[in-house]
VEXBA-833902 format. One record per residue: residue in three letters; y, z, x of N, C-alpha, C in turn. Coordinates in steps of 0.02 Angstrom, whole numbers, plus 32768, in hexadecimal, padded with zeros to 4 digits. Atoms other than C-alpha are relative to their C-alpha. Layout:
<pts>
res = ALA; n_Y = Y; n_Z = Z; n_X = X; ca_Y = Y; ca_Z = Z; ca_X = X; c_Y = Y; c_Z = Z; c_X = X $
...
</pts>
This chain:
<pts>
res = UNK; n_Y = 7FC9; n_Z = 802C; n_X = 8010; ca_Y = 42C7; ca_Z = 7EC3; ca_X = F157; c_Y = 7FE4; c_Z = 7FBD; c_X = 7FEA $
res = UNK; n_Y = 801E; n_Z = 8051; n_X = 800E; ca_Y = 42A3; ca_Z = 7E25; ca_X = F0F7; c_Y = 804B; c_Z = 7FC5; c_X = 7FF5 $
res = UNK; n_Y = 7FE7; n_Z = 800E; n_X = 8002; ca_Y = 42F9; ca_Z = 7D92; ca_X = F0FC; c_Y = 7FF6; c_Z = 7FB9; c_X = 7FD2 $
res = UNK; n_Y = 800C; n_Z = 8028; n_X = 8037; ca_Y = 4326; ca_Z = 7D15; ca_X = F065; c_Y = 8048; c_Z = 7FD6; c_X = 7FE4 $
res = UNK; n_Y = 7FBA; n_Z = 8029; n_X = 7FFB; ca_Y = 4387; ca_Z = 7C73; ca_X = F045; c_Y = 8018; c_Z = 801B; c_X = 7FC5 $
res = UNK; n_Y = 7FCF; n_Z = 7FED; n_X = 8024; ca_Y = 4420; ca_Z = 7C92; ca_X = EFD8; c_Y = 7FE2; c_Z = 7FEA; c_X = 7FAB $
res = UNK; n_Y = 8014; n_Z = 801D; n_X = 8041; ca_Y = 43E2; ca_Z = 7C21; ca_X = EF44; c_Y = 7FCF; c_Z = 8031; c_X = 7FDD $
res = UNK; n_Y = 8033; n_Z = 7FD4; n_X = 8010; ca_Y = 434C; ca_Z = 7C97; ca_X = EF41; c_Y = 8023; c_Z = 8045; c_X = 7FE6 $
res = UNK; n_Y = 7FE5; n_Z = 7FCC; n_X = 8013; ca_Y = 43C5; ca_Z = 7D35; ca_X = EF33; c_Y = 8025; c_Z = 7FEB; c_X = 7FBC $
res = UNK; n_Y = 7FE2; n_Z = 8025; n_X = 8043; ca_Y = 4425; ca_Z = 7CC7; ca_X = EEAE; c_Y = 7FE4; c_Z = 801C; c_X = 7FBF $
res = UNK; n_Y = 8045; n_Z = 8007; n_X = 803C; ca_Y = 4381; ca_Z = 7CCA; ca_X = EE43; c_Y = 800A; c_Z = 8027; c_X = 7FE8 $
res = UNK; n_Y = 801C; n_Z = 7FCD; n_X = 800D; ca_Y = 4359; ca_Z = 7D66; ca_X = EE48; c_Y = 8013; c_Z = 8040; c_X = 8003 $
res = UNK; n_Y = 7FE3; n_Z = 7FD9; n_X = 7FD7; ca_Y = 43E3; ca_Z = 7DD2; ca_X = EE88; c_Y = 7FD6; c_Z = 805F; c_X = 7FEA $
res = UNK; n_Y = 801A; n_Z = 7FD0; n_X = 800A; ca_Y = 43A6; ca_Z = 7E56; ca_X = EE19; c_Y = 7FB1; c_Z = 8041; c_X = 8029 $
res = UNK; n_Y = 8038; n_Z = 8002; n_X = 7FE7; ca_Y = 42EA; ca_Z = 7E58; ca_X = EE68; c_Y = 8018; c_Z = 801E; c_X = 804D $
res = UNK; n_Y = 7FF3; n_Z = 7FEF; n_X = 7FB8; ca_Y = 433A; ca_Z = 7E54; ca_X = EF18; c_Y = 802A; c_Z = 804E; c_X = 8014 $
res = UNK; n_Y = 7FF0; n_Z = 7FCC; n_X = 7FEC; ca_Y = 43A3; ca_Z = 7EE4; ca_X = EEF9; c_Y = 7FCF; c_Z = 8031; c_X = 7FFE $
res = UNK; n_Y = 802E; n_Z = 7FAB; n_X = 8008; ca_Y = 4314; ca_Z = 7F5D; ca_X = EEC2; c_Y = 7FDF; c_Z = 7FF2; c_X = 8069 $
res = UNK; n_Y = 801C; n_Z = 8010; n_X = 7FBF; ca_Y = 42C1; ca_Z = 7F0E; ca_X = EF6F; c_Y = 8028; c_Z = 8033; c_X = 8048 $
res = UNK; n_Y = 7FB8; n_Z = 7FE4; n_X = 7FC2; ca_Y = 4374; ca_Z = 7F4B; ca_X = EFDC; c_Y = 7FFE; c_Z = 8049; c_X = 7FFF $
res = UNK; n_Y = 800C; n_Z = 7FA8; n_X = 7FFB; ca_Y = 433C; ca_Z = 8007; ca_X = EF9D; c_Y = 7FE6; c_Z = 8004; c_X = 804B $
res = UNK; n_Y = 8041; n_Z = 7FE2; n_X = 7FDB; ca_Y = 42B2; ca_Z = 7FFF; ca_X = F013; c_Y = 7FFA; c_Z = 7FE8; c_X = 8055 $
res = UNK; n_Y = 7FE6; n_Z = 801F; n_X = 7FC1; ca_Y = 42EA; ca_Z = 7F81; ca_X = F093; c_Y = 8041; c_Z = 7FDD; c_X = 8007 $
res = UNK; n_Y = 7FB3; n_Z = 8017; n_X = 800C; ca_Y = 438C; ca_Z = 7F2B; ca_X = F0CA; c_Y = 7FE2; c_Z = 7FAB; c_X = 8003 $
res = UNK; n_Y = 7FF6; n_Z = 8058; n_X = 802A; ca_Y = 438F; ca_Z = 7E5F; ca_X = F07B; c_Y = 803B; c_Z = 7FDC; c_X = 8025 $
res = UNK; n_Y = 7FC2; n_Z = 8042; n_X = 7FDE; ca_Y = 43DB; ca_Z = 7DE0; ca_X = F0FC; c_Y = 8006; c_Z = 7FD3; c_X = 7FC8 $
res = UNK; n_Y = 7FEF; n_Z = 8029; n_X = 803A; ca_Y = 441E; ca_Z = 7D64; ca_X = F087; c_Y = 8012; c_Z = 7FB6; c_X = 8041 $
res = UNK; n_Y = 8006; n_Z = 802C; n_X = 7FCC; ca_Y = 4405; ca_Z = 7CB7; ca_X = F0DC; c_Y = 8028; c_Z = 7FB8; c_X = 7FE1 $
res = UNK; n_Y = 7FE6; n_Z = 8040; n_X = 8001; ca_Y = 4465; ca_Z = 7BF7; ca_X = F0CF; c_Y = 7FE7; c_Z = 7FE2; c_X = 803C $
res = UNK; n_Y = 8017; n_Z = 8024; n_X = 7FBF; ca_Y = 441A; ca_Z = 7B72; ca_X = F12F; c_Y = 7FDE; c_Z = 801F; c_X = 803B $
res = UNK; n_Y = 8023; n_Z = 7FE2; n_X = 7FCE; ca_Y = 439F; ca_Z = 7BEB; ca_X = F18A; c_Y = 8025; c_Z = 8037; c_X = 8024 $
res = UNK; n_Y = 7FCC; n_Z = 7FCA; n_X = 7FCB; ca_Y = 4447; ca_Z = 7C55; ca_X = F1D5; c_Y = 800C; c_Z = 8033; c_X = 7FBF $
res = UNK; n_Y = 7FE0; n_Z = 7FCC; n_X = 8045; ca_Y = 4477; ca_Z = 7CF1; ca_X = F17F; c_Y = 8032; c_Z = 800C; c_X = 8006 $
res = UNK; n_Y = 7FB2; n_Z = 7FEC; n_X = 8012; ca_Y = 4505; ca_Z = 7D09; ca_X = F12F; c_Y = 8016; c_Z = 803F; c_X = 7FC1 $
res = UNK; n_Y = 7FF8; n_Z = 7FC1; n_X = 7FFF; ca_Y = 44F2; ca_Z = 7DB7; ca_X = F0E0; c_Y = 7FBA; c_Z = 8030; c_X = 7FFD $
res = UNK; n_Y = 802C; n_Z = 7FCA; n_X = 800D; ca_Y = 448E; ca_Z = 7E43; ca_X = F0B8; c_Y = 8008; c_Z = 803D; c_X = 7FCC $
res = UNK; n_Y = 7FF9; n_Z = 7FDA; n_X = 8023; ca_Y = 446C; ca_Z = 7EBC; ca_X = F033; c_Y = 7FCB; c_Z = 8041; c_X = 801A $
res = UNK; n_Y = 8022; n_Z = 7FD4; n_X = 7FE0; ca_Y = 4441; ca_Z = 7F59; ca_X = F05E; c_Y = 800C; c_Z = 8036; c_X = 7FA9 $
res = UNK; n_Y = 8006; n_Z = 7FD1; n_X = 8032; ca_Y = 440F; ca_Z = 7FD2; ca_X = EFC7; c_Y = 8024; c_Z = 805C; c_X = 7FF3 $
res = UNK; n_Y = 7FEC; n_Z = 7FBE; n_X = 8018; ca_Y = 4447; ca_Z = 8077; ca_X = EF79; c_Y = 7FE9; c_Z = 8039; c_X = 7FFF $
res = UNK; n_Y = 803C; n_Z = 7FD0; n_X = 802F; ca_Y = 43CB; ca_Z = 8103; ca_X = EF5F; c_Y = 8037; c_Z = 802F; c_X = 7FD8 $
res = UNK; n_Y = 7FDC; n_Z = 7FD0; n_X = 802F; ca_Y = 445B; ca_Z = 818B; ca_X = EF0D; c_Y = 8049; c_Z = 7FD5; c_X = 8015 $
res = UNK; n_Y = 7FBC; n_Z = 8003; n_X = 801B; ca_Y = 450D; ca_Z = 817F; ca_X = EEE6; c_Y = 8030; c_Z = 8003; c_X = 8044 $
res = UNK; n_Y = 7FDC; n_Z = 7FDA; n_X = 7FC2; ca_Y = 4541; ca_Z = 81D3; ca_X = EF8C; c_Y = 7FF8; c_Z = 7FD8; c_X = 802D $
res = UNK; n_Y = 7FFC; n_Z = 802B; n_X = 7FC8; ca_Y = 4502; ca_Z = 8145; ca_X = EFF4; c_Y = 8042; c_Z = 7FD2; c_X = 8009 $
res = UNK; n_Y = 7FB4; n_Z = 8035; n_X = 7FF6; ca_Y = 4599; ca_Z = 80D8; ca_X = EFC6; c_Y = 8032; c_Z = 800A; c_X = 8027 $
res = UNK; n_Y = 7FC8; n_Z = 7FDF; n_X = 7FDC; ca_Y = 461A; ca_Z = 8139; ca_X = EFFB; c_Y = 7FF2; c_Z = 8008; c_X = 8057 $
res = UNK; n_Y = 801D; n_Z = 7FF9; n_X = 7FB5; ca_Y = 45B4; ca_Z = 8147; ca_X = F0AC; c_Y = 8011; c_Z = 7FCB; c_X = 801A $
res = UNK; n_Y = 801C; n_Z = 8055; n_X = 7FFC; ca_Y = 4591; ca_Z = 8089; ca_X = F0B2; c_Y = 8064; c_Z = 7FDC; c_X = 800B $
res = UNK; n_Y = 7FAC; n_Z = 8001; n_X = 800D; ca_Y = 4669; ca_Z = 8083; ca_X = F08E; c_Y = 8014; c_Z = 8018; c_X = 8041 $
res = UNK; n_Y = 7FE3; n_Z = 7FDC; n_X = 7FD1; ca_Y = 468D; ca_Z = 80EC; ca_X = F106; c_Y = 7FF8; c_Z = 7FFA; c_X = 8053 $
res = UNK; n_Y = 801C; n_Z = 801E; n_X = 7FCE; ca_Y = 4630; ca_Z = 8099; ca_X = F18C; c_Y = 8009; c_Z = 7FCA; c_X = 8015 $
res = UNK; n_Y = 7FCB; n_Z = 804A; n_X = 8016; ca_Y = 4682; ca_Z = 7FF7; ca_X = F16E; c_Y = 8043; c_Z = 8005; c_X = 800E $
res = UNK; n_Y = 7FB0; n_Z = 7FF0; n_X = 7FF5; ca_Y = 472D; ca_Z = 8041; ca_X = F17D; c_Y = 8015; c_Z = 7FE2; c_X = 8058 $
res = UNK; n_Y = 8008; n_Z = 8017; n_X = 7FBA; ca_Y = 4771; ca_Z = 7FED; ca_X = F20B; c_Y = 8039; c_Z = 803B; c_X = 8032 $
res = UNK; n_Y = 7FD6; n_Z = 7FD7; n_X = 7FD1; ca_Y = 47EC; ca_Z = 8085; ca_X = F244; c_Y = 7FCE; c_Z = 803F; c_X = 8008 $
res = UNK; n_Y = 8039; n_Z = 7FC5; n_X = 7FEB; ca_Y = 4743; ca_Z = 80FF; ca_X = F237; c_Y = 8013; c_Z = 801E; c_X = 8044 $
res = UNK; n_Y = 8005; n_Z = 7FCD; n_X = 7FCE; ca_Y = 4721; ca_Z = 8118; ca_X = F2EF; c_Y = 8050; c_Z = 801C; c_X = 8011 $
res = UNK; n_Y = 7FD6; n_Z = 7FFB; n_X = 7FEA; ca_Y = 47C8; ca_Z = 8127; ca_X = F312; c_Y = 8012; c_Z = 8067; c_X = 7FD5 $
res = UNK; n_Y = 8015; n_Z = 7FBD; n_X = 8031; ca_Y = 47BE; ca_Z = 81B5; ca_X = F270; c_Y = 7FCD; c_Z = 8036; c_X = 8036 $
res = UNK; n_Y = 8031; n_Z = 7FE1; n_X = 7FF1; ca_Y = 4732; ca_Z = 81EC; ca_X = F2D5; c_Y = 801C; c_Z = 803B; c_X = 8044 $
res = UNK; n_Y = 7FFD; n_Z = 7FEA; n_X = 7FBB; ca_Y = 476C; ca_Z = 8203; ca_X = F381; c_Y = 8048; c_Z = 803F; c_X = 7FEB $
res = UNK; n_Y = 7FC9; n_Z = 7FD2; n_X = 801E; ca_Y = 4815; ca_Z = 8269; ca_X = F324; c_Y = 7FD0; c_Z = 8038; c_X = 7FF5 $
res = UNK; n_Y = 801B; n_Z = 7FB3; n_X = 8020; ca_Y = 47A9; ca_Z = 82F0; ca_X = F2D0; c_Y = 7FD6; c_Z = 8028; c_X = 8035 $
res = UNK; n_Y = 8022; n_Z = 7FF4; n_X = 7FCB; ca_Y = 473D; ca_Z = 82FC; ca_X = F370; c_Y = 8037; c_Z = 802F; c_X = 8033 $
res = UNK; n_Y = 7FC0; n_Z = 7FE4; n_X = 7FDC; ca_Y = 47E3; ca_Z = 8333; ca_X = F3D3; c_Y = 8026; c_Z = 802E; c_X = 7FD0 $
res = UNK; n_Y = 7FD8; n_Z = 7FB8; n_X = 801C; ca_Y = 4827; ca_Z = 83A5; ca_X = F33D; c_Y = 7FC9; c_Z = 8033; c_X = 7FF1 $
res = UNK; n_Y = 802F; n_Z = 7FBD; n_X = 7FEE; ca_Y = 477D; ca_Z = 83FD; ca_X = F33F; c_Y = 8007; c_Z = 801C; c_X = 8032 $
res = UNK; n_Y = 8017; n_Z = 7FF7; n_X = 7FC4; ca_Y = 4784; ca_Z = 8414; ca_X = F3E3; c_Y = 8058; c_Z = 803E; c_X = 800C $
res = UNK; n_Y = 7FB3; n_Z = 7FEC; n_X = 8002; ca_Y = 483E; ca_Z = 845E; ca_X = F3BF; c_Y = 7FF2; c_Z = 802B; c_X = 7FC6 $
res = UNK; n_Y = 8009; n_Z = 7FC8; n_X = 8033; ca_Y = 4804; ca_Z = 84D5; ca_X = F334; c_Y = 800E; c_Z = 7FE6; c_X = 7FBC $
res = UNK; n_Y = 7FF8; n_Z = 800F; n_X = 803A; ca_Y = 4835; ca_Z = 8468; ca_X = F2A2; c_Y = 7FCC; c_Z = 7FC4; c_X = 7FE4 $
res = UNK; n_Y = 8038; n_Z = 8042; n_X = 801E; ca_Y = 47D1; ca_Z = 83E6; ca_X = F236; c_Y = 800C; c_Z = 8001; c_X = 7FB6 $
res = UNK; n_Y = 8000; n_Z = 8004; n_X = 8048; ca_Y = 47C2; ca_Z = 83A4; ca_X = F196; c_Y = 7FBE; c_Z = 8006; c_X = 7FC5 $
res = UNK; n_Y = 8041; n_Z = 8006; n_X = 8032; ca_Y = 4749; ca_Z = 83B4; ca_X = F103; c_Y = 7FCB; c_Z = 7FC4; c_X = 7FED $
res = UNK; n_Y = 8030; n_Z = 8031; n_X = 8010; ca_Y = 46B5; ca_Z = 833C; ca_X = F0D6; c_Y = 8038; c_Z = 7FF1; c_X = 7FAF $
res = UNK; n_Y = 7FD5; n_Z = 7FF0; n_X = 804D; ca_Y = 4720; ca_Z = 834B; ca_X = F020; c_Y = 802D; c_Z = 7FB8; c_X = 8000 $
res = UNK; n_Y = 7FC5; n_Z = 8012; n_X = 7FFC; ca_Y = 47BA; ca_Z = 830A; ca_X = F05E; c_Y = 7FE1; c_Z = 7FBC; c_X = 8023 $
res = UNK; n_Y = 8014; n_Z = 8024; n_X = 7FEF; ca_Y = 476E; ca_Z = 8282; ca_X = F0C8; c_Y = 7FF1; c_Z = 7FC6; c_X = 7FBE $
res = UNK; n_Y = 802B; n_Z = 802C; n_X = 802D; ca_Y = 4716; ca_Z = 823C; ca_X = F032; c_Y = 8038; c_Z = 7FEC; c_X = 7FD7 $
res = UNK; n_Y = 7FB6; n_Z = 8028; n_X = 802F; ca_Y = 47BA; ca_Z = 8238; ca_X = EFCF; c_Y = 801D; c_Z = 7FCF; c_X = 802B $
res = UNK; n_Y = 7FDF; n_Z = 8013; n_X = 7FC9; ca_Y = 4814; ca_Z = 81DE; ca_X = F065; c_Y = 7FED; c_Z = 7FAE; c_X = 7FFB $
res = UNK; n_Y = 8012; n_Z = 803F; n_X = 8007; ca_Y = 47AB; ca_Z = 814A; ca_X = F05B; c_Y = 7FD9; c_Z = 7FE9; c_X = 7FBE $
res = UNK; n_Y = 8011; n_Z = 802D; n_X = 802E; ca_Y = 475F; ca_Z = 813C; ca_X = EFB8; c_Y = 802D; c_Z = 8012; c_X = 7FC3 $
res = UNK; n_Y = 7FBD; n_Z = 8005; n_X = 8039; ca_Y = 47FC; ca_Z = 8159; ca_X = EF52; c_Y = 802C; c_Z = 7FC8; c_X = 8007 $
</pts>
């Protein structure tokens, strides 16, 4: 993990993203950070990275956990439409 003031990501954002492949990029103001870029390697990470962010997830989570457990569930498919449509 490296960490780098904002002005510096400004510069260069380009540079820093190839960097965020390989590691995740605190993004810093006045020494405190105030974000982070975290890289891509394929297409399919987004939708992960989305989906992990969702703030009704676990709640998603703990549901499908209890309709497996009940013989029903839903598709990886349908999931992916759900939140990135």
């Amino acid at each position: 993990m490296r960490q780098v003031p904002i002005d510096e990501v400004k510069n260069n954002l380009s540079g820093y993203l190839q960097v965020a492949e390989k590691e995740s990029v605190i993004i810093t103001r006045d020494g405190q950070p105030v974000g982070i870029l975290i890289g891509l390697e394929d297409a399919e990470d987004l939708w992960e990275e989305l989906l992990v962010r969702s703030p009704g997830f676990e709640a998603e989570i703990a549901q499908a956990r209890q309709s497996l457990k009940q013989g029903k569930g839903i598709s990886i498919e349908e999931l992916r439409a759900k939140y990135t449509d």
